[in-house]
C-alpha positions as CSV (number, residue, x, y, z in Angstrom):
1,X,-3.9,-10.0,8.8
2,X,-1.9,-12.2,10.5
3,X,-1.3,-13.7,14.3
4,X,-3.9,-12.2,16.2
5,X,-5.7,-14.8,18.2
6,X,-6.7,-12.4,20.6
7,X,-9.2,-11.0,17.8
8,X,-11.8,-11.6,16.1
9,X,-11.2,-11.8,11.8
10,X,-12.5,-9.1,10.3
11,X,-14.3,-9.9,7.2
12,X,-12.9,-8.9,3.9
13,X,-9.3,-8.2,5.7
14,X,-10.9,-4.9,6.7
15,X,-8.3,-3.6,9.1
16,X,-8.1,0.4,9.1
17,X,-4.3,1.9,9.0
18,X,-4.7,3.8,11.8
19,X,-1.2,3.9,13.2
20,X,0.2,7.2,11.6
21,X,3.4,6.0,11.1
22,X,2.6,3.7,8.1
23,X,2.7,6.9,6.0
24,X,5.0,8.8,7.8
25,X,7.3,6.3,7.2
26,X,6.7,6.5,3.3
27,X,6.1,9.6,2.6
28,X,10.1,10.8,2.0
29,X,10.2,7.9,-0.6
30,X,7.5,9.2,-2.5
31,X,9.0,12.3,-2.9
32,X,12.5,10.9,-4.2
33,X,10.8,9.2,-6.5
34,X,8.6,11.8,-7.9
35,X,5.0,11.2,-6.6
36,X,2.8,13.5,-7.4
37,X,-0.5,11.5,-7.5
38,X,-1.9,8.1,-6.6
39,X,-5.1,6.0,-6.0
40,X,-6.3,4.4,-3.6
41,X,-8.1,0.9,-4.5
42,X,-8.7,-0.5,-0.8
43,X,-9.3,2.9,0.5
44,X,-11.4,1.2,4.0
45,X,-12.1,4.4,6.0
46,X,-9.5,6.7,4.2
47,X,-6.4,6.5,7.1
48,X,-4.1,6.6,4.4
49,X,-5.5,8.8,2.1
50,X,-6.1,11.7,4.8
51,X,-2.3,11.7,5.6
52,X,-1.0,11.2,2.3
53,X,-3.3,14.2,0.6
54,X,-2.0,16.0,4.1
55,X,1.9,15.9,2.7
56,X,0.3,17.6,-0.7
57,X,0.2,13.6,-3.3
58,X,-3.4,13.9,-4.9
59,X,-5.6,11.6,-4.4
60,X,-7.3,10.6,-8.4
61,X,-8.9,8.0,-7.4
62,X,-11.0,6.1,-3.9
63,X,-11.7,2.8,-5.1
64,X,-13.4,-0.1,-2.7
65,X,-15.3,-2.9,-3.6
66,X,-17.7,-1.7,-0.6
67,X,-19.1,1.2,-0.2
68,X,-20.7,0.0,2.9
69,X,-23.6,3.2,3.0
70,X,-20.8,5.5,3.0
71,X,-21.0,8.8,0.6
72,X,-17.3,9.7,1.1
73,X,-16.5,13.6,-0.7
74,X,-13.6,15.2,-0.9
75,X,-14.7,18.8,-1.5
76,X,-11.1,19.7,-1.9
77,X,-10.5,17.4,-5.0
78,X,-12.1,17.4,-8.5
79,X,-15.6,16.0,-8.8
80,X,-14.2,13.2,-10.7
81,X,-11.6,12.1,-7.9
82,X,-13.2,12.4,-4.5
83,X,-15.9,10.6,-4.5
84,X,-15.6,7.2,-3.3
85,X,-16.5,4.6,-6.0
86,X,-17.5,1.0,-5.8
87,X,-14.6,-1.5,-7.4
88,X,-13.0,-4.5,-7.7
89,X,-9.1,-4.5,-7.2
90,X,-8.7,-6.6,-9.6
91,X,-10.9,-4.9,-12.1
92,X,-9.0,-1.1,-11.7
93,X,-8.0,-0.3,-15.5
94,X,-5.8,2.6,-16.4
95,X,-9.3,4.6,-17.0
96,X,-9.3,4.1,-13.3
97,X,-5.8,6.0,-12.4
98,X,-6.6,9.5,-13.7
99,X,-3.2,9.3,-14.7
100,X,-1.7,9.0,-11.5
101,X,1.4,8.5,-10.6
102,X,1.3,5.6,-8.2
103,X,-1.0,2.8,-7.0
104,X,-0.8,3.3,-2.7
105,X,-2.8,0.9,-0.5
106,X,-2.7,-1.8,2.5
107,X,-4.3,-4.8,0.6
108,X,-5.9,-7.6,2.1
109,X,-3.6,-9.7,3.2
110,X,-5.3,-13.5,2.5
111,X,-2.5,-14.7,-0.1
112,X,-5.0,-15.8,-3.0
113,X,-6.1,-11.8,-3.0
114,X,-3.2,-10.2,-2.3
115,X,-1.3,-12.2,-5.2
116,X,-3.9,-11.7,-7.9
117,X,-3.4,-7.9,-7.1
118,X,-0.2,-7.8,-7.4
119,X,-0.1,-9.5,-10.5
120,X,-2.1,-7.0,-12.0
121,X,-1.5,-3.7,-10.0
122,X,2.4,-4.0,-11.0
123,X,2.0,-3.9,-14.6
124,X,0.1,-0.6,-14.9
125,X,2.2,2.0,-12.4
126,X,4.8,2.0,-9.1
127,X,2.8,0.0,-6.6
128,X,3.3,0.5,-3.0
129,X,1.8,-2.4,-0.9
130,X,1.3,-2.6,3.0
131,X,1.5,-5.7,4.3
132,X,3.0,-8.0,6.2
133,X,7.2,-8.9,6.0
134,X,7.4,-12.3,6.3
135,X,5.1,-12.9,2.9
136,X,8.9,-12.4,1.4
137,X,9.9,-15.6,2.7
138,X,7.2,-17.5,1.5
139,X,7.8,-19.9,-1.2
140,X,4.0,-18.1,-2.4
141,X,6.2,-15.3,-2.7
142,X,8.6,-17.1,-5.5
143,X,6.9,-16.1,-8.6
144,X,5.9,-12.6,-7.2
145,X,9.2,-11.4,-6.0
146,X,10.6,-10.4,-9.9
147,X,8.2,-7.8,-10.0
148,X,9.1,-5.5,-6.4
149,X,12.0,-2.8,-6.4
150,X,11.7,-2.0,-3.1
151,X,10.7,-3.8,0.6
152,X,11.3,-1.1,3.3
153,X,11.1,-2.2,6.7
154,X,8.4,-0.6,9.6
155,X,8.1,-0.3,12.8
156,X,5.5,-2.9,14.6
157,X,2.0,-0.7,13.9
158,X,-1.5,-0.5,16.0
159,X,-4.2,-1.9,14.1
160,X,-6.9,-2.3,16.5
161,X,-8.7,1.0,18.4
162,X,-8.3,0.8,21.7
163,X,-5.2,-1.1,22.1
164,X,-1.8,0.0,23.3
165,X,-0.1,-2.9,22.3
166,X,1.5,-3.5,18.5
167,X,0.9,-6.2,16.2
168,X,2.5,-9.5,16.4
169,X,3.5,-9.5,12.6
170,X,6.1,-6.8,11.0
171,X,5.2,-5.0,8.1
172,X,6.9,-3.8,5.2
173,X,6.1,-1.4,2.4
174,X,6.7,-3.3,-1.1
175,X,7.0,-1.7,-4.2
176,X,6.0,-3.3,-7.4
177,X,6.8,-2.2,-11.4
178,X,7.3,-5.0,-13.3
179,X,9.2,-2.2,-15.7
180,X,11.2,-1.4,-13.9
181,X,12.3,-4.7,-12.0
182,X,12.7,-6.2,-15.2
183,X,16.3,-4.0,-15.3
184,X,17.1,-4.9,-11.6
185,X,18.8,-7.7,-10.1
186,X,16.8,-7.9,-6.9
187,X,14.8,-5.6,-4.9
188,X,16.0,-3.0,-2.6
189,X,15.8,-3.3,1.0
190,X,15.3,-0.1,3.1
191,X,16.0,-1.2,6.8
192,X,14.4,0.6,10.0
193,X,16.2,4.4,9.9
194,X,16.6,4.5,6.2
195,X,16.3,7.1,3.9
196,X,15.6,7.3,0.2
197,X,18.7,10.4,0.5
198,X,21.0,7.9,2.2
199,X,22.2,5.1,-0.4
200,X,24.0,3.7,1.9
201,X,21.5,2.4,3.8
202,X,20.0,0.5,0.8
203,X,20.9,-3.0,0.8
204,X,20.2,-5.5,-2.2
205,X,18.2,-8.5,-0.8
């Protein structure tokens, strides 16, 4: 995370996605494109696999590389997909995805991490990334950019319980598939009031 010096850092970049519009916000874009199912690799405490399963995507896969005593079940999924399982990001193969359709998560967001991700997430399905919008503007971001599609813009979002005030960074949803921005000539930018059903809304970056 980024500029909040009125907190302490949480270790790992553990910050929970507790402010509900984070999925609300993607949810229609999932559907336009066709998502069915996705895992979750940095699945935290579950705030965006609870919503996400909520609008009917299947979860096939709770990855962390924590488990931090918790014996997370989903009674409602197959044995084989809701139960959370101890892994490294960077170590999820396709074995890993059950198939699924899509890779959904809020990363952590220290740069050597979230890049390394990335760089591997992108290459296997449709990746949507949470994190924060100024990392486009980065020149860490140079070598990164070819691979996203899409960057749609968010509302500022609660992070911390207890707290009425928002965050003092924006964040974006990113979408990664190096397959399919190989055939593109820059990513798509959704801005605030978007929808995936209005084109004209869409702006190329």
């Amino acid at each position: 995370m980024g500029k909040y010096s009125d907190f302490k850092r949480i270790p790992k970049d553990l910050y929970m996605t507790r402010d509900p519009l984070a999925a609300a916000r993607l949810i229609p874009f999932l559907k336009a494109e066709g998502i069915m199912s996705f895992v979750e690799p940095c699945y935290g405490w579950g705030h965006l696999v609870g919503p996400l399963t909520a609008a009917g995507l299947e979860c096939r896969g709770r990855y962390d590389i924590e488990l931090r005593g918790r014996a997370v079940k989903d009674h409602l999924a197959p044995a084989a997909f809701g139960t959370l399982q101890r892994r490294d990001g960077w170590q999820l193969s396709f074995f890993d995805l059950h198939n699924a359709d899509a890779i959904i998560t809020n990363p952590p967001w220290t740069r050597a991490v979230l890049h390394r991700l990335i760089a591997r997430w992108a290459f296997m399905v449709p990746t949507w990334l949470l994190f924060d919008a100024g990392w486009k503007h980065t020149r860490q971001a140079r070598l990164l950019m070819p691979l996203c599609t899409d960057i749609m813009a968010l509302p500022r979002l609660r992070w911390f319980p207890g707290t009425t005030s928002k965050a003092a960074d924006d964040c974006c949803w990113y979408r990664f598939h190096a397959a399919e921005a190989e055939r593109m000539d820059c990513a798509r930018f959704w801005p605030l009031g978007s929808s995936p059903k209005s084109d004209g809304s869409r702006r190329a970056l």
